[in-house]
N, C-alpha and C positions, 0 to 999 in steps of 0.2 A: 652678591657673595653668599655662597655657601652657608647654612648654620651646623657648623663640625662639631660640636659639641654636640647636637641632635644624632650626628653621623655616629661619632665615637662611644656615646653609651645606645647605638639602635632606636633610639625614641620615635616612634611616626607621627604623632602629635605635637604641635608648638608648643613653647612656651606662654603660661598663660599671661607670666605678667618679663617685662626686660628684667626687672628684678632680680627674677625667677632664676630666668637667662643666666644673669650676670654671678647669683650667689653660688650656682653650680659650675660653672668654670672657673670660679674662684677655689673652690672645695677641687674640682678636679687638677687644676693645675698645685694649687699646693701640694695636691698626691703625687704628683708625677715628681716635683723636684724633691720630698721627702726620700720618696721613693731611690732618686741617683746618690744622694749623700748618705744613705742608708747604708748603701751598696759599697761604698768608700769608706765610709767607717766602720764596717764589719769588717773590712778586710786590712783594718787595724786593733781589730779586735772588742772594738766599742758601739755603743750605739750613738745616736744624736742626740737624746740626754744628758750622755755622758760625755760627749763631748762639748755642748752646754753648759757641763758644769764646769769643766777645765775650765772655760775661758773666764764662765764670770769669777772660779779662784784666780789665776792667772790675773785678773785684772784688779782685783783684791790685795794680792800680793801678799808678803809676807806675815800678815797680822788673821789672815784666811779670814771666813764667814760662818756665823752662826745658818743649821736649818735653816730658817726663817727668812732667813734676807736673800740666801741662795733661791729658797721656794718665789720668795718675789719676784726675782730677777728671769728667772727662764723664760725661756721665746714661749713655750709650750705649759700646759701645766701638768705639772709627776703628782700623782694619786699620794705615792707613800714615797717623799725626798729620804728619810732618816736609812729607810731598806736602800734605795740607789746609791747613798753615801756609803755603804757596807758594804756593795758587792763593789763598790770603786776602791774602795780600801782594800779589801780582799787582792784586787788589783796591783795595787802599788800605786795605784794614780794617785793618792792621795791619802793623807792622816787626819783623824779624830782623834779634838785634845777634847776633855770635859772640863769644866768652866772649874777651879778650886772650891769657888763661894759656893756655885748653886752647880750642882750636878749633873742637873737638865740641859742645862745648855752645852750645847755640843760644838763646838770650833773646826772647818774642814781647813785643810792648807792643799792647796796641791805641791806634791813631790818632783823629782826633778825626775823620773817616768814620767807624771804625766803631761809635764813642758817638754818632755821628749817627744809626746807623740801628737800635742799640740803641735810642734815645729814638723814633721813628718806631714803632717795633713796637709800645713798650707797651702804648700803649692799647687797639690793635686786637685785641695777644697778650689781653689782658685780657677783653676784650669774647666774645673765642674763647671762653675757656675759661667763661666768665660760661654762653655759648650751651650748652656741651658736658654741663655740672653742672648744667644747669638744673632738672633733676626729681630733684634729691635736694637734701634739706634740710640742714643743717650738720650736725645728729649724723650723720647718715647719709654724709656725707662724713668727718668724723672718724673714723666707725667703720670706713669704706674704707680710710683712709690708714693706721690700723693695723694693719687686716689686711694689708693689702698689704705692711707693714712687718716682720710676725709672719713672713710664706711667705719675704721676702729673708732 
């Protein structure tokens, strides 16, 4: 078989170790599927960030999340959360309460925008990732998600 990852960034040399191999088609394929959800949530007007944060407020519910617990919870990690809460709020996706007692602490909720365009993605997020999986069969996706799970 082929080494297409060799093919697809031009490299003429092997890889020195499987390792090697393995952590760079990990890094490339992450880009590629960034890359399709990118493309789909821009053209809802957000990034994948921000749409990261919907879900984990969405999932929060009604009592929202401080920074902090939002910063934990992301797939990825945001440099500066308190600016991405701002320009989500700018938005309408979402409000900032400040805490009465302490000031600092800042409460996101998401708004009923931005469960609007949570519900808007689904199906298409869906469809995406339908497209992206489509040549691996379910063990083979199971056996993915654990290895990927084994290397974190």
């Amino acid at each position: 078989m082929a080494n297409r990852i060799l093919e697809e960034i031009r490299q003429t040399r092997p890889f020195a170790t499987l390792k090697e191999e393995a952590a760079l088609n990990i890094v490339r394929t992450a880009d590629a599927l960034r890359r399709g959800g990118e493309l789909l949530f821009r053209r809802h007007g957000i990034t994948s960030a921000q749409y990261n944060v919907l879900r984990i407020l969405r999932g929060a519910g009604d009592r929202g999340l401080h920074c902090g617990a939002i910063a934990e919870r992301m797939i990825t990690a945001e440099p500066d959360i308190t600016r991405l809460l701002m320009r989500m709020e700018r938005l309408g996706l979402l409000v900032r309460q400040r805490n009465g007692s302490d000031r600092r602490m800042v409460t996101a909720i998401v708004t009923d925008r931005g469960l609007q365009v949570l519900d808007e993605l689904e199906a298409p997020l869906r469809e995406l990732q339908e497209q992206q999986f489509a040549r691996l069969s379910e063990r083979e996706i199971e056996a993915l998600i654990h290895g990927l799970e084994k290397v974190r």
